[in-house]
C-alpha positions as CSV (number, residue, x, y, z in Angstrom):
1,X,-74.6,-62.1,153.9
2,X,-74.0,-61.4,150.2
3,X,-72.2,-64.5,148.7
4,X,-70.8,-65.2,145.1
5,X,-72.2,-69.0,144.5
6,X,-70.9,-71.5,141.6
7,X,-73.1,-74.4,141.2
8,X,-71.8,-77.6,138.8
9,X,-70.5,-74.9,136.6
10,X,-69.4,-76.4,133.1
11,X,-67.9,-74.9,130.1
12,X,-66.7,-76.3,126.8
13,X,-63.7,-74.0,124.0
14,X,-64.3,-75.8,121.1
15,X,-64.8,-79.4,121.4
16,X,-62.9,-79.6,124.8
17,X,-64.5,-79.4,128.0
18,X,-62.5,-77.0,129.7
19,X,-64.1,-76.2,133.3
20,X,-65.5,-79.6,134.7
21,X,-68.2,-79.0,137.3
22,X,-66.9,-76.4,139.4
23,X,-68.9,-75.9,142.5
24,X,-67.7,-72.8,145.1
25,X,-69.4,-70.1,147.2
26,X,-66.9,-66.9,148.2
27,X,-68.6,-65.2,150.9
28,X,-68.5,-61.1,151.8
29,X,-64.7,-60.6,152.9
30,X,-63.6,-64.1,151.1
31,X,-59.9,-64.4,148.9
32,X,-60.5,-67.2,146.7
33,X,-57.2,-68.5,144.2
34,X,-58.0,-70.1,141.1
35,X,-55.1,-72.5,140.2
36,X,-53.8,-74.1,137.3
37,X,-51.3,-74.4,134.8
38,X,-51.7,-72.6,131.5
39,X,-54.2,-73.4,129.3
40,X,-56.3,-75.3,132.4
41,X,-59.1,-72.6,132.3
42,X,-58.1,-70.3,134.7
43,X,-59.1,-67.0,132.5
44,X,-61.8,-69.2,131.2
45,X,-63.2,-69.2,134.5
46,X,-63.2,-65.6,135.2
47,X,-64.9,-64.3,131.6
48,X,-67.8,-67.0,132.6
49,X,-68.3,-65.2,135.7
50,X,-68.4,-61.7,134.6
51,X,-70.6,-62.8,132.1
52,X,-67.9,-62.5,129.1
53,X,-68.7,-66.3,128.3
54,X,-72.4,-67.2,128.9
55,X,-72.6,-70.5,127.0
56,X,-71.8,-72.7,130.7
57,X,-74.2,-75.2,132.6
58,X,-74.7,-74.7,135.5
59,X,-75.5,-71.9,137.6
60,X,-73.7,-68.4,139.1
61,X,-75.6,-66.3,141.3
62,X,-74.8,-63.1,143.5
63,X,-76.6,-62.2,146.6
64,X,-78.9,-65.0,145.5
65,X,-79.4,-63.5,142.0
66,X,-78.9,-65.8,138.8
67,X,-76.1,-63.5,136.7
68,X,-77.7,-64.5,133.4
69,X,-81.4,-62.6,134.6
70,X,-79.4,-59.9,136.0
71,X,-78.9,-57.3,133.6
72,X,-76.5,-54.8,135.9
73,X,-74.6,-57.1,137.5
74,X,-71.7,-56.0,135.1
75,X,-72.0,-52.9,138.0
76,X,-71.0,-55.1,140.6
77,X,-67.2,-56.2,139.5
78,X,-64.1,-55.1,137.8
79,X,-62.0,-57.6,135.1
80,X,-58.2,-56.9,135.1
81,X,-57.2,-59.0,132.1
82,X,-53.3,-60.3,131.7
83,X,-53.7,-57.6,129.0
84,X,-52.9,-54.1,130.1
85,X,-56.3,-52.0,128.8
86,X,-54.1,-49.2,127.8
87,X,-53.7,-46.5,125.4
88,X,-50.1,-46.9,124.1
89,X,-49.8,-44.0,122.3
90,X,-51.0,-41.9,125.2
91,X,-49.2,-40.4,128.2
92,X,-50.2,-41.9,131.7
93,X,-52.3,-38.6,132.2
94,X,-53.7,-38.8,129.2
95,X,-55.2,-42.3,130.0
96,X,-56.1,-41.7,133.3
97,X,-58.4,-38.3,131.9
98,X,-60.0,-41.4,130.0
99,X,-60.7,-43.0,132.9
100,X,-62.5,-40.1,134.3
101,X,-64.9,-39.8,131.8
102,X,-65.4,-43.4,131.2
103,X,-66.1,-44.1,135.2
104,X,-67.7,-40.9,136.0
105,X,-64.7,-40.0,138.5
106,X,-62.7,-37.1,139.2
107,X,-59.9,-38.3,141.1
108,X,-56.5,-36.6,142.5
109,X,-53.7,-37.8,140.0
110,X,-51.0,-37.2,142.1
111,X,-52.7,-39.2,144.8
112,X,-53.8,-42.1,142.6
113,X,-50.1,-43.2,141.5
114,X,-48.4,-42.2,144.5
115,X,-50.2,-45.8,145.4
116,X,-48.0,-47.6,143.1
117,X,-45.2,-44.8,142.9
118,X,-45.9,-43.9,139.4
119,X,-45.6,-40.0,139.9
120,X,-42.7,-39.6,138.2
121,X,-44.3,-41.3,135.1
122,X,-46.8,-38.8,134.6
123,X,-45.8,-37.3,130.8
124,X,-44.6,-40.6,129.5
125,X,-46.6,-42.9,127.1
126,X,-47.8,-45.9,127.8
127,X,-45.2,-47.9,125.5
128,X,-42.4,-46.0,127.2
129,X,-42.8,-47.8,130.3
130,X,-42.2,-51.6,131.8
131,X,-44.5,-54.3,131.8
132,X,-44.3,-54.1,135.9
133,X,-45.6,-50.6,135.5
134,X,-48.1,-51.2,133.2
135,X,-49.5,-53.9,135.0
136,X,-49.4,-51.1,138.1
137,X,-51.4,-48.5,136.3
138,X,-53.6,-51.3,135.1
139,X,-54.5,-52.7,138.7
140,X,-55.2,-48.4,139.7
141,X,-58.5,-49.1,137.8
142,X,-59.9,-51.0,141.4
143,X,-59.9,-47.7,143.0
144,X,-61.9,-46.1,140.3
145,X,-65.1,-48.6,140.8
146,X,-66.3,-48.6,144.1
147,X,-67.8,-52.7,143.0
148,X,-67.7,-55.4,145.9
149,X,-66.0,-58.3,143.6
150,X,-63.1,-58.1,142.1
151,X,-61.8,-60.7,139.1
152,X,-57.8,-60.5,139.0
153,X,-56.3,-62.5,135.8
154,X,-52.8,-63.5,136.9
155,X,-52.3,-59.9,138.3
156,X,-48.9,-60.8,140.2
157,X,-47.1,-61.3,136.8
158,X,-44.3,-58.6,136.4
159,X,-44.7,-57.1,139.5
160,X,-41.6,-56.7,142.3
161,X,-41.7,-57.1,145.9
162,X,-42.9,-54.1,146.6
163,X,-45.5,-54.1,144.6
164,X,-46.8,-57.2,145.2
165,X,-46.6,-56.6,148.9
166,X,-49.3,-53.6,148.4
167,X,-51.5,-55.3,145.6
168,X,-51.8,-57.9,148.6
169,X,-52.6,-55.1,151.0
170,X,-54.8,-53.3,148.6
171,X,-56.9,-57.2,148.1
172,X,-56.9,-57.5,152.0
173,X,-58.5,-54.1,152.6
174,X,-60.9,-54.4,149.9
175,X,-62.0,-57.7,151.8
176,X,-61.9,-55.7,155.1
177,X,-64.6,-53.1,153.6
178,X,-66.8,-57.0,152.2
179,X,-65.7,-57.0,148.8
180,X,-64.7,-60.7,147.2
181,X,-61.7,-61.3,145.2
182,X,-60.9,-64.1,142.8
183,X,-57.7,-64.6,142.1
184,X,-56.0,-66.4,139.1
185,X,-52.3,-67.8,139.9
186,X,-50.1,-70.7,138.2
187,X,-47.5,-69.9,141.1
188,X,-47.4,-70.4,144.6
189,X,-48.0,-67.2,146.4
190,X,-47.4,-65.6,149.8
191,X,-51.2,-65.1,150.4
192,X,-53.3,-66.6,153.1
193,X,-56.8,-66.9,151.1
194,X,-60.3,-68.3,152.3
195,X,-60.0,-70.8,149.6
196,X,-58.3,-72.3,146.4
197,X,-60.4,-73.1,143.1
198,X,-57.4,-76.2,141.3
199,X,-58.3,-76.8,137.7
């Protein structure tokens, strides 16, 4: 069973030690929620383990693999930041062409923001358009990398009901199909995970 394992993991900013000797293993299919208030180390957290941060003690490994030795494990997960990864000055299509050439991917437009009902977006430019559906068109980058672990900074923030109802569905099937998600939150959420990370 592939398994994503934290071992005593430690990691200063500065002169503060910010994540204090976090041990945790997410298996295959497993939700984890890392919570906090702000400023506890939440995002901290995920840069170390997607290898943003490597000055930690400690130990990460994936399917028994040390990150740090592994040299394509950036292959194996997708980062969506609190900050949209967006081209402001560029329409939605324009942005999502980008995508295509950065992830290899031709995908059906249409299709991709009918997920988050985005069609009718299509022409408009990025800085035309709410935070909620920027944080949408953000979180439509999971479908373009077929990766088994997912690293979701805060990714509820500024979404409605609706939306949040199928980010939830969208996390549930990607643990359906084995893929891990972790989870950043400083508010309670309607989600049932396999396990809570508090800092």
């Amino acid at each position: 069973m592939k398994k994503l394992c934290i071992n005593e993991l430690k990691c200063f900013r500065g002169e503060s030690l910010v994540l204090k000797g976090i041990s945790a293993e997410i298996k295959e299919g497993e939700t984890y929620l890392i919570k906090g208030s702000n400023g506890s180390g939440k995002t901290t957290l995920l840069r170390v383990l997607s290898s943003l941060i490597k000055n930690y003690s400690g130990t990460i490994s994936y399917e028994d693999n040390d990150i740090k030795e592994d040299d394509k494990f950036y292959q194996k997960f997708s980062f969506i930041g609190q900050k949209n990864a967006l081209k402001e000055n560029l329409s939605v299509t324009k942005n999502l062409k980008l995508w295509e050439i950065l992830f290899r991917k031709k995908i059906d437009i249409n299709l991709l923001l009918h997920s988050y009902n985005l069609n009718p977006y299509l022409d408009k430019d990025i800085s035309s358009l709410s935070d909620g559906q920027k944080k949408c068109l953000s979180l439509l980058k999971l479908k373009f990398s077929n990766v088994p672990i997912w690293y979701l900074d805060e990714p509820f923030v500024f979404l409605d009901n609706e939306n949040r109802s199928i980010l939830i569905d969208e996390v549930a099937n990607h643990n359906r199909n084995g893929g891990i998600a972790m989870i950043t939150t400083n508010t309670e959420l309607d989600y049932k995970s396999n396990g809570e990370i508090i800092l």
